[in-house]
N, C-alpha and C positions, 0 to 999 in steps of 0.2 A: 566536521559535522556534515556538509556538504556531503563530500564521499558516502556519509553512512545514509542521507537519505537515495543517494543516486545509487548507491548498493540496492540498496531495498525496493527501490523502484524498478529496478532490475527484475529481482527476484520476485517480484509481484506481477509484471509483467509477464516473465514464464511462467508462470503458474496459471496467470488467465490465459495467455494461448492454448497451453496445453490443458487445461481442465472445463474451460467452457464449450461445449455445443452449440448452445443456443442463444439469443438474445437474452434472454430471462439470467443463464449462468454468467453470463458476462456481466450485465448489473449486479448480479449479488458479489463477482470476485471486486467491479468493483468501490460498492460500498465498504468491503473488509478492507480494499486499498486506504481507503480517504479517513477507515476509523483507525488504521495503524499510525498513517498520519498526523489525523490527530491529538491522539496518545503520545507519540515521541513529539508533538510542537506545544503539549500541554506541561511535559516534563522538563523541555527547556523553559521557557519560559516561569516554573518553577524555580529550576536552578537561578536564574537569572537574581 
C-alpha cells in the first residue's frame, strides 16, 4: 500500500511540474493531490 501511495505521489508530482505555470495552477494540481488522497484513505479505511 505504501508503494501505491509513493507511486502516486510520484505521478502527481509530475504532473504539477510540468502542468502548472503559475501559483494559482499549482494550488489547484494541488488540491486534486490531497482529494486523490483522500479518496484511496477513505477506501482503506472502508476495507478495514
Amino acid at each position: 500500500m505504501t508503494k501505491k501511495f509513493l507511486g502516486l505521489g510520484a505521478i502527481l508530482a509530475m504532473m504539477a511540474l510540468s502542468a502548472c505555470e503559475t501559483v494559482q495552477g499549482a494550488g489547484r494540481d494541488l488540491q486534486t493531490a490531497g482529494s486523490v488522497v483522500q479518496q484511496e484513505s477513505a477506501e482503506v479505511q472502508a476495507g478495514m
